[in-house]
BALOBA-1460 file (C-alpha; in Angstrom, 3 decimals):
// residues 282
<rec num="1" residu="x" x="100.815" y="141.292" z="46.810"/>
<rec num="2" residu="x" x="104.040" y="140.261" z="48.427"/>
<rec num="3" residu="x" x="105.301" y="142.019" z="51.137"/>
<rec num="4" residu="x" x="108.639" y="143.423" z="49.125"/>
<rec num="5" residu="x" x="107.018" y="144.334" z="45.843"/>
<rec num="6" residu="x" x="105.823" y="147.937" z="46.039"/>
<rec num="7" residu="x" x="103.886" y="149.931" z="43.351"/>
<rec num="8" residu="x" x="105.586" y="153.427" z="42.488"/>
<rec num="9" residu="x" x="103.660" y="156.371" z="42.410"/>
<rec num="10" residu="x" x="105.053" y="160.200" z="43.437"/>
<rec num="11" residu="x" x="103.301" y="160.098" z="46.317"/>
<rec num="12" residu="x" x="105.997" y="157.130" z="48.212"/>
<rec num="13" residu="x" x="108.658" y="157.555" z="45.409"/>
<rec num="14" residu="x" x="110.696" y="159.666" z="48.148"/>
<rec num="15" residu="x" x="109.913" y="157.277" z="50.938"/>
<rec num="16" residu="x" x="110.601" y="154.195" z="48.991"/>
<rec num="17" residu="x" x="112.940" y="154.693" z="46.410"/>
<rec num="18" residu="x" x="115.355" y="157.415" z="48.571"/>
<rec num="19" residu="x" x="114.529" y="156.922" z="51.885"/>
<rec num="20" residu="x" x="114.345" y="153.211" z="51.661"/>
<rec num="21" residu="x" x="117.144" y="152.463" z="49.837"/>
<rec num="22" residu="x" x="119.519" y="153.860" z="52.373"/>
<rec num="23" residu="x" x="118.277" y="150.280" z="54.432"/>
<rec num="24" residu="x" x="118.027" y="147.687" z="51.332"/>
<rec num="25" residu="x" x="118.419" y="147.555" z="47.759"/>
<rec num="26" residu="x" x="115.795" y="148.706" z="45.671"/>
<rec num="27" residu="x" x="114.755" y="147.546" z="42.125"/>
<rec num="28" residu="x" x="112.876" y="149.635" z="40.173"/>
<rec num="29" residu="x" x="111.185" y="147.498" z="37.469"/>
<rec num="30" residu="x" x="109.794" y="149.856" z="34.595"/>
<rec num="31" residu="x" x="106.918" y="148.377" z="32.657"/>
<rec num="32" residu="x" x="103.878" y="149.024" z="30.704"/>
<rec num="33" residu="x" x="101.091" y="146.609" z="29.656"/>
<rec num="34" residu="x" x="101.317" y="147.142" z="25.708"/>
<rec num="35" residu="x" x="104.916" y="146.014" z="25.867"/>
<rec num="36" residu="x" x="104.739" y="142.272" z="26.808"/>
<rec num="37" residu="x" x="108.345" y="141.630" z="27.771"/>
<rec num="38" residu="x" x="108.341" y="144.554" z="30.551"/>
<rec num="39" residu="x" x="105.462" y="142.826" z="32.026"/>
<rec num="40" residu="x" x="107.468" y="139.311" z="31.532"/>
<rec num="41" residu="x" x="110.253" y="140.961" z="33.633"/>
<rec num="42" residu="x" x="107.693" y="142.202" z="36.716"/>
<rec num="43" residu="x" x="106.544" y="139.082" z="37.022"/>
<rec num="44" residu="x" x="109.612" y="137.144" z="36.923"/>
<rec num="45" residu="x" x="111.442" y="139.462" z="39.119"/>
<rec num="46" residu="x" x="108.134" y="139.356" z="41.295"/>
<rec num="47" residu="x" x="108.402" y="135.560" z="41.729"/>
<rec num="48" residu="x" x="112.321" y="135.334" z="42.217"/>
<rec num="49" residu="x" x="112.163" y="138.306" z="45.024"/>
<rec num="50" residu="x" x="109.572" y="136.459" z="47.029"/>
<rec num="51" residu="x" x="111.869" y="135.242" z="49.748"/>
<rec num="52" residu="x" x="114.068" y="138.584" z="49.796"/>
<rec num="53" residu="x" x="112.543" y="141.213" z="52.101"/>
<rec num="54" residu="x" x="115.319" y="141.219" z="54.127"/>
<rec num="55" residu="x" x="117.847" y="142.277" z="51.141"/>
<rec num="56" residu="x" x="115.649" y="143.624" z="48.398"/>
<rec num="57" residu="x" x="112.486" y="145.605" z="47.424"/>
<rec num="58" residu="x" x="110.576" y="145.427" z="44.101"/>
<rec num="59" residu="x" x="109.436" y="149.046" z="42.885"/>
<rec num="60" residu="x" x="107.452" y="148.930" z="40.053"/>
<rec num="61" residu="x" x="106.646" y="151.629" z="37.991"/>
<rec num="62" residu="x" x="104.064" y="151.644" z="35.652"/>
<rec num="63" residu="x" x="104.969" y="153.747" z="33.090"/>
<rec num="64" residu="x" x="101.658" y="154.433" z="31.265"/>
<rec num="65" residu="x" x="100.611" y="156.141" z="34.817"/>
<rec num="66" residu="x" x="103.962" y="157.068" z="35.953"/>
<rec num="67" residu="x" x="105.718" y="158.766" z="33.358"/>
<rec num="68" residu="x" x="107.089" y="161.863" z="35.283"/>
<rec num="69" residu="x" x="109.442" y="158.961" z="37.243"/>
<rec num="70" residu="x" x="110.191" y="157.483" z="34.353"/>
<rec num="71" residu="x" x="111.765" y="160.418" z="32.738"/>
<rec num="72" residu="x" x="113.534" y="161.168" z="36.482"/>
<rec num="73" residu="x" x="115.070" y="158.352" z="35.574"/>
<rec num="74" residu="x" x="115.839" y="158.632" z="31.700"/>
<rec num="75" residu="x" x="114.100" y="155.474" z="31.109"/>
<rec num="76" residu="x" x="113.872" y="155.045" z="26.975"/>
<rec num="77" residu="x" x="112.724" y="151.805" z="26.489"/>
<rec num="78" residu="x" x="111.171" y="148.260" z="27.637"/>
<rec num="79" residu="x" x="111.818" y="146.255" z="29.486"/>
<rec num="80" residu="x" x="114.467" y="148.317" z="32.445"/>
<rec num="81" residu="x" x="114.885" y="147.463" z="35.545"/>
<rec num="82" residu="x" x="117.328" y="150.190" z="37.862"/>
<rec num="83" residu="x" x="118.861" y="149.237" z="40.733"/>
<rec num="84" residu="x" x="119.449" y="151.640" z="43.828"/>
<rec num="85" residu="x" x="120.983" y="152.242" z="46.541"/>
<rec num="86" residu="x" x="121.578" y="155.261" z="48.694"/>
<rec num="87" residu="x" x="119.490" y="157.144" z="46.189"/>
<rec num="88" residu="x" x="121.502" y="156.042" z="43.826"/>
<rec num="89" residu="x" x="121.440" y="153.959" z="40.325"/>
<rec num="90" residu="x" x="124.334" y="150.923" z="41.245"/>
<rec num="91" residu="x" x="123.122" y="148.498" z="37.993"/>
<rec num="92" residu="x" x="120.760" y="147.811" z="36.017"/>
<rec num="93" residu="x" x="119.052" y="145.139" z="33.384"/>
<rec num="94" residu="x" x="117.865" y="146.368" z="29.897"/>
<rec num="95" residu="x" x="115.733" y="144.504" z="27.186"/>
<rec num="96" residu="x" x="114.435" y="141.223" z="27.323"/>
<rec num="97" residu="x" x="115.618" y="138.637" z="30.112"/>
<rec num="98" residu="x" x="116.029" y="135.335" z="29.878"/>
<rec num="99" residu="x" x="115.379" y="133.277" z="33.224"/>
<rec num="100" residu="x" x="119.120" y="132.825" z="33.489"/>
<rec num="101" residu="x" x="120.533" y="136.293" z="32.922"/>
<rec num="102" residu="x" x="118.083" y="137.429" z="35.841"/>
<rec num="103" residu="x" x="119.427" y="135.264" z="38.228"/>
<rec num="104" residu="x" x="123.264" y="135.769" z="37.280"/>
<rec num="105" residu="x" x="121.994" y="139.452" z="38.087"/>
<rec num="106" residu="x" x="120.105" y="139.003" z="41.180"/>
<rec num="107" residu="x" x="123.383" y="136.468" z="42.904"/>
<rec num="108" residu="x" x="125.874" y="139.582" z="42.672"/>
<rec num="109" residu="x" x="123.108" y="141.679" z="45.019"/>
<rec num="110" residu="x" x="121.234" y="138.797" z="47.384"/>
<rec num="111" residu="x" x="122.665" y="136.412" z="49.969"/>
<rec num="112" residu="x" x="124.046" y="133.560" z="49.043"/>
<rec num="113" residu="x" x="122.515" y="130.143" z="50.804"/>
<rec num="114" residu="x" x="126.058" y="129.664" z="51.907"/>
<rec num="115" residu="x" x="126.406" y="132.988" z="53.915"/>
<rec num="116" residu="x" x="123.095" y="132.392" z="56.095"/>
<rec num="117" residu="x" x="124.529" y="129.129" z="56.941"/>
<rec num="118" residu="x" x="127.646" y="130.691" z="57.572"/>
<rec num="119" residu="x" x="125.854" y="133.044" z="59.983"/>
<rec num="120" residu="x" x="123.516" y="130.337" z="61.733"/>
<rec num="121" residu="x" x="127.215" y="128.358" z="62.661"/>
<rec num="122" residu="x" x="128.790" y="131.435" z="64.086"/>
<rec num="123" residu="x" x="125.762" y="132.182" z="65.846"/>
<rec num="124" residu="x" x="125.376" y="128.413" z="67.306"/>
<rec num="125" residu="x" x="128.949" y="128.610" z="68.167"/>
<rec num="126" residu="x" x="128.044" y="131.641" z="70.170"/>
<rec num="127" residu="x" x="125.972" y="129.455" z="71.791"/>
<rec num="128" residu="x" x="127.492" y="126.716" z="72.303"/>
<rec num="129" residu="x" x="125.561" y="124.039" z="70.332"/>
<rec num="130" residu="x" x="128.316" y="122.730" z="68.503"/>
<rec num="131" residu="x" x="126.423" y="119.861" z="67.459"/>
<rec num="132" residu="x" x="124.357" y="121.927" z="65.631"/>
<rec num="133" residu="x" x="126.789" y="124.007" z="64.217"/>
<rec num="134" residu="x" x="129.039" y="121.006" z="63.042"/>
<rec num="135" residu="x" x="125.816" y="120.240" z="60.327"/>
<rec num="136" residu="x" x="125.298" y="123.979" z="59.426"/>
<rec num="137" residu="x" x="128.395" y="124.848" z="58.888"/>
<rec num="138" residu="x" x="129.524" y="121.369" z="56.794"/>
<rec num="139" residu="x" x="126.304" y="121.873" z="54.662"/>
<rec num="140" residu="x" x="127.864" y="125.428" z="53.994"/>
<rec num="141" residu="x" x="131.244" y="124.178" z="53.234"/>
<rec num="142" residu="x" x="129.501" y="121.499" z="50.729"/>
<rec num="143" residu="x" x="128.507" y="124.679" z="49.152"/>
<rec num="144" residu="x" x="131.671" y="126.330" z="48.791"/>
<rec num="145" residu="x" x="134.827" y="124.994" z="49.818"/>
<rec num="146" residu="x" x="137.287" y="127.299" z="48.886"/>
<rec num="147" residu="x" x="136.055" y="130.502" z="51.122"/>
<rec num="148" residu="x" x="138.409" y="130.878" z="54.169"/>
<rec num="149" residu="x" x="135.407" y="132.541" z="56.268"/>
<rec num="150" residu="x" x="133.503" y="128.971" z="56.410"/>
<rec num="151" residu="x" x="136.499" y="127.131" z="56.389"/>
<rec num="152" residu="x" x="137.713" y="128.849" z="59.875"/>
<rec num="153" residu="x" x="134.729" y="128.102" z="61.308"/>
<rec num="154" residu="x" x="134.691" y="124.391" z="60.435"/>
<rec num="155" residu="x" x="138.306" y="124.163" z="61.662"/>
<rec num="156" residu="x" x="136.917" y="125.721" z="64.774"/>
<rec num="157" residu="x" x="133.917" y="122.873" z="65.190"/>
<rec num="158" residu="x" x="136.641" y="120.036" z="64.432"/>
<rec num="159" residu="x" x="138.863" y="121.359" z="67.042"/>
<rec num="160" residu="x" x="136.115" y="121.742" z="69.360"/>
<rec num="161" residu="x" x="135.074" y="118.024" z="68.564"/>
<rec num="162" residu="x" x="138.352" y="116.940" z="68.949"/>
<rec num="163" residu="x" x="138.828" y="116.574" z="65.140"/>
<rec num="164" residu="x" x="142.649" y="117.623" z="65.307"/>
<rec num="165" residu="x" x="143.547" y="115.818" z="62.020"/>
<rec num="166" residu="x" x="141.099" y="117.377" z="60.243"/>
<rec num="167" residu="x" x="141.467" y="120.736" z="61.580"/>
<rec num="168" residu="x" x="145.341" y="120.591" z="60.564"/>
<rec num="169" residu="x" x="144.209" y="119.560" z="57.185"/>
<rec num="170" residu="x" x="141.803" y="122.003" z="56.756"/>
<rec num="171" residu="x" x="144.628" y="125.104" z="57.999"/>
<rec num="172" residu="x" x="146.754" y="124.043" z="55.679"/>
<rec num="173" residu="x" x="144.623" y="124.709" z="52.932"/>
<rec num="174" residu="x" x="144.280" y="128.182" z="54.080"/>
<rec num="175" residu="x" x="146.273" y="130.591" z="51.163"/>
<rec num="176" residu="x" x="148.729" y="132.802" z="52.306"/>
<rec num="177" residu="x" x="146.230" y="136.049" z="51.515"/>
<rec num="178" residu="x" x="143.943" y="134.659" z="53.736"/>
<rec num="179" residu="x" x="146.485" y="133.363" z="57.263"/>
<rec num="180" residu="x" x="145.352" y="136.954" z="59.203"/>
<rec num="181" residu="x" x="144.417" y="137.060" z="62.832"/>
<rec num="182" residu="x" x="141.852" y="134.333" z="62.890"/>
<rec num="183" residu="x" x="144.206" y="131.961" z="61.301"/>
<rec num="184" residu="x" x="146.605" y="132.664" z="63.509"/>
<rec num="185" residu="x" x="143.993" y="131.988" z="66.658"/>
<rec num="186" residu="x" x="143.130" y="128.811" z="65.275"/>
<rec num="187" residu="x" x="146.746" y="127.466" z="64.619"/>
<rec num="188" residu="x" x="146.893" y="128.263" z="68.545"/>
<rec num="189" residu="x" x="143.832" y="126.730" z="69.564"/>
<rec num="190" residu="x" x="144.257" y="123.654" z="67.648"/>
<rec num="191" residu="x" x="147.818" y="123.505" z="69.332"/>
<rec num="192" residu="x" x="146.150" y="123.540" z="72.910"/>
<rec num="193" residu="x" x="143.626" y="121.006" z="72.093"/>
<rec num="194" residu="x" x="146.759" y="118.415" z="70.566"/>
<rec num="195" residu="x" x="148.532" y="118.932" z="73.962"/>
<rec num="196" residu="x" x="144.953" y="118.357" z="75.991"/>
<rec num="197" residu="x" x="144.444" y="115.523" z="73.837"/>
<rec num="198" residu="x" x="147.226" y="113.663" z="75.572"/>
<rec num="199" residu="x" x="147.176" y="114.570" z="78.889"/>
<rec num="200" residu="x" x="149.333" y="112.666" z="81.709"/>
<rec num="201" residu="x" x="146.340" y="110.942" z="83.109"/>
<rec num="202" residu="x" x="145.704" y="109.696" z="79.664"/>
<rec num="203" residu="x" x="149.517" y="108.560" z="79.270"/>
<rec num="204" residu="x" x="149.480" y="106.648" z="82.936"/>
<rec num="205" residu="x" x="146.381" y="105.025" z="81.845"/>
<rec num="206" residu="x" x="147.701" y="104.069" z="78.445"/>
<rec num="207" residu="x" x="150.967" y="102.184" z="80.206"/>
<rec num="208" residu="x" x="148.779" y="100.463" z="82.746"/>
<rec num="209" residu="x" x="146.405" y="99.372" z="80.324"/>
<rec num="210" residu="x" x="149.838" y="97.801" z="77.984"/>
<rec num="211" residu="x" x="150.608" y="95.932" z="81.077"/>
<rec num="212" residu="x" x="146.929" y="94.753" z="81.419"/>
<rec num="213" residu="x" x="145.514" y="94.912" z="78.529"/>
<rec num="214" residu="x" x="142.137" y="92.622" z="79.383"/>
<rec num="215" residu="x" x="141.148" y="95.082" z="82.276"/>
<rec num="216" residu="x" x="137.861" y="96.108" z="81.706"/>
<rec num="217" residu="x" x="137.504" y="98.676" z="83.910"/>
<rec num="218" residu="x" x="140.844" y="100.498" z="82.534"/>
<rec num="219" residu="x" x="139.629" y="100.134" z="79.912"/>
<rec num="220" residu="x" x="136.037" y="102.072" z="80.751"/>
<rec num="221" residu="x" x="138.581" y="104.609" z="82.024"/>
<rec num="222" residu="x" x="140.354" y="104.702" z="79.015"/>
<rec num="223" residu="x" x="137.641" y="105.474" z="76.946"/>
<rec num="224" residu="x" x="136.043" y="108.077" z="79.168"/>
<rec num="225" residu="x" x="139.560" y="110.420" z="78.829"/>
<rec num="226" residu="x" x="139.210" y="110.168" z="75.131"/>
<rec num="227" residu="x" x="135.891" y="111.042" z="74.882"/>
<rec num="228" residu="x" x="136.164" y="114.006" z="77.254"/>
<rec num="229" residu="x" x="139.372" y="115.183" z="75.125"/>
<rec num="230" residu="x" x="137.394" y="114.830" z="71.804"/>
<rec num="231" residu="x" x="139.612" y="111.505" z="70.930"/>
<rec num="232" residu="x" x="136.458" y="110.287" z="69.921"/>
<rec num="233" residu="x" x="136.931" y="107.293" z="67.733"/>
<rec num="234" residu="x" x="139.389" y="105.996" z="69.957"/>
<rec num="235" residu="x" x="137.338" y="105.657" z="72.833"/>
<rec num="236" residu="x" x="134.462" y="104.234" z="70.731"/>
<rec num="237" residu="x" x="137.365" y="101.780" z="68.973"/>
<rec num="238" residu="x" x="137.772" y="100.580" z="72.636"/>
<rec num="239" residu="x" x="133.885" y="100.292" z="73.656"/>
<rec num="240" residu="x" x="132.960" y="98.371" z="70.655"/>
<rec num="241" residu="x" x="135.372" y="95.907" z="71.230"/>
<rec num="242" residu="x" x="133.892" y="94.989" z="74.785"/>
<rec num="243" residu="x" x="130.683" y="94.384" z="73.252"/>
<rec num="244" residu="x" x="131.958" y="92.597" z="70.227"/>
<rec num="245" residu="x" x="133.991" y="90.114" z="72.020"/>
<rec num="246" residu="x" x="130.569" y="90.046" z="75.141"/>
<rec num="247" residu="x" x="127.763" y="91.650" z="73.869"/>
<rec num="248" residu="x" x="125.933" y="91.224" z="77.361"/>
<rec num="249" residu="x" x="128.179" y="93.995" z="78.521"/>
<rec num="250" residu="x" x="126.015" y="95.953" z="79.332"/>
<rec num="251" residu="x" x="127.965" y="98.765" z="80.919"/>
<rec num="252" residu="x" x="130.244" y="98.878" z="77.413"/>
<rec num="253" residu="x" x="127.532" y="99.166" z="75.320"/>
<rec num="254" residu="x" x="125.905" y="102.151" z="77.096"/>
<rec num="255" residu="x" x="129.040" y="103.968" z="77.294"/>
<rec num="256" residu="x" x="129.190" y="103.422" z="73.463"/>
<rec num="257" residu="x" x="126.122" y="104.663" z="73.298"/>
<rec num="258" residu="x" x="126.684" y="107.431" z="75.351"/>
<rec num="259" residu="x" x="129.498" y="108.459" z="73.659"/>
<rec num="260" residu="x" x="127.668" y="108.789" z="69.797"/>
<rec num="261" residu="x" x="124.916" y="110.585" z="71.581"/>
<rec num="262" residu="x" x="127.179" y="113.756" z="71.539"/>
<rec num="263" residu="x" x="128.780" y="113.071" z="68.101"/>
<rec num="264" residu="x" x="127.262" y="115.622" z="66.107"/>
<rec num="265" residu="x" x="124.087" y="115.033" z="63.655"/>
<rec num="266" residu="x" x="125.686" y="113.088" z="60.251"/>
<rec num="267" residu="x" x="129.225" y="112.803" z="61.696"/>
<rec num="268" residu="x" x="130.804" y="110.027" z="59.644"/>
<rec num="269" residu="x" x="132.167" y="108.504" z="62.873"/>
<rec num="270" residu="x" x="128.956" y="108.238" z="64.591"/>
<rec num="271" residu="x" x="126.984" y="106.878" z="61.340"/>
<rec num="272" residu="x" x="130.453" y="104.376" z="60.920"/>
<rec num="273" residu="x" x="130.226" y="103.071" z="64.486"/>
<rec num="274" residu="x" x="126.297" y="103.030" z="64.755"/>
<rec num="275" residu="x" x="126.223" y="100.577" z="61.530"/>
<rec num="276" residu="x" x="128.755" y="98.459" z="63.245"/>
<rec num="277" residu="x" x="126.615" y="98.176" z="65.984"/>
<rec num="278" residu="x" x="123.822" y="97.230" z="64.349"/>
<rec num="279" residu="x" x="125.784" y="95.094" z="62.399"/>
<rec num="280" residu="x" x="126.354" y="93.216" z="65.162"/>
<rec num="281" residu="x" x="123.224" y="93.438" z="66.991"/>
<rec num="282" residu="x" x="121.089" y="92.030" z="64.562"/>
């Protein structure tokens, strides 16, 4: 038997049903084996709770054994399935269930794919693996893209990958209800990273370069500000033009290579710039 699926008797009803729902939810299934459909429900809510330990428990209470909690909690027919927390009935699911009326019940209570992906991004941003956080946090936002919680932190990832256009997109999206204190960092951070972005040293090299525009080496230079500012199609523009017009340049191409290697995992820029490569390679 699964870990979260518990069998009710009076014996753990106070340590599972009170004491345990003060830590996670607890459904208390009510069935009976001469009424089909309350055993349908067990085992469906059995199969769809599998994965949910961490949110929800299954009691289940069989009431041809069990009929003193049944009664506790006025149970009057089959199929019913409580749910509680704090001690307390919070909803509940009567009669018979059809696979999709169980899961439009179980989404308002468990996590939503979106929120754990949500949490994995904060927590890789907390760690500094942006790269990593870049794909968790766009796989959330392909999920739901109108919540302002994922959206900061993508705007956060873009500005730390020097994505400034997108990052200004993505803020202005944000509704008024939602512009609070984290908004308001972001509009500041993404502000700082538009000034480092163009830097003096980037500026000097950008007039030299106008006046020598077939120097190789300023060119190397060039490309290494961008990168470190996050400007980085710009620098990879530059690279892949070295190796396109000499593609025995071999310094070029390994800066271009360098460069994707810190594009994160299924950035369109990378995958753009590593099919012109190839392209051109073979």
């Amino acid at each position: 038997m699964n870990s979260n699926i518990v069998a009710i008797t009076l014996e753990n009803f106070q340590q599972v049903i009170i004491e345990g729902s003060k830590n996670k939810l607890i459904l208390v299934d009510f069935w009976a084996a001469q009424v089909p459909e309350s055993v349908e429900l067990k085992n469906k809510l059995a199969d769809k709770l599998t994965l949910a330990a961490d949110t929800m428990i299954l009691a289940t209470v069989d009431c041809q054994s069990q009929q003193e909690i049944a009664q506790q909690f006025g149970v009057q027919s089959l199929p019913t399935a409580v749910l509680v927390k704090d001690g307390q009935p919070l909803d509940g699911l009567t009669g018979p269930q059809t696979d999709e009326s169980i899961d439009e019940f179980l989404a308002k209570y468990l996590p939503k794919p979106e929120d754990d992906l949500l949490v994995q991004a904060q927590q890789l941003l907390i760690e500094k693996n942006v790269k990593e956080a870049f794909t968790v946090i766009s796989q959330a936002y392909q999920i739901d893209s109108e919540r302002a919680d994922i959206k900061f932190v993508l705007i956060e990832v873009y500005i730390l990958t020097g994505k400034t256009a997108e990052a200004e997109t993505l803020l202005a999206s944000i509704k008024m209800i939602d512009q609070d204190s984290v908004y308001q960092s972001l509009v500041a951070k993404l502000e700082l990273a538009s000034q480092a972005a163009n830097s003096p040293e980037i500026q000097a090299l950008e007039e030299q370069l106008a006046t020598d525009p077939d120097n190789i080496e300023l060119q190397h230079q060039l490309a290494t500000q961008y990168n470190q500012v996050n400007r980085s199609e710009e620098a990879l523009t530059i690279l892949f033009r070295l190796v396109q017009k000499d593609n025995t340049d071999a310094i070029s191409k390994q800066l271009l290579l360098d460069v994707l290697k810190v594009l994160p995992e299924g950035d369109p820029l990378a995958l753009k710039f590593r099919r012109k490569l190839y392209t051109l390679m073979y």
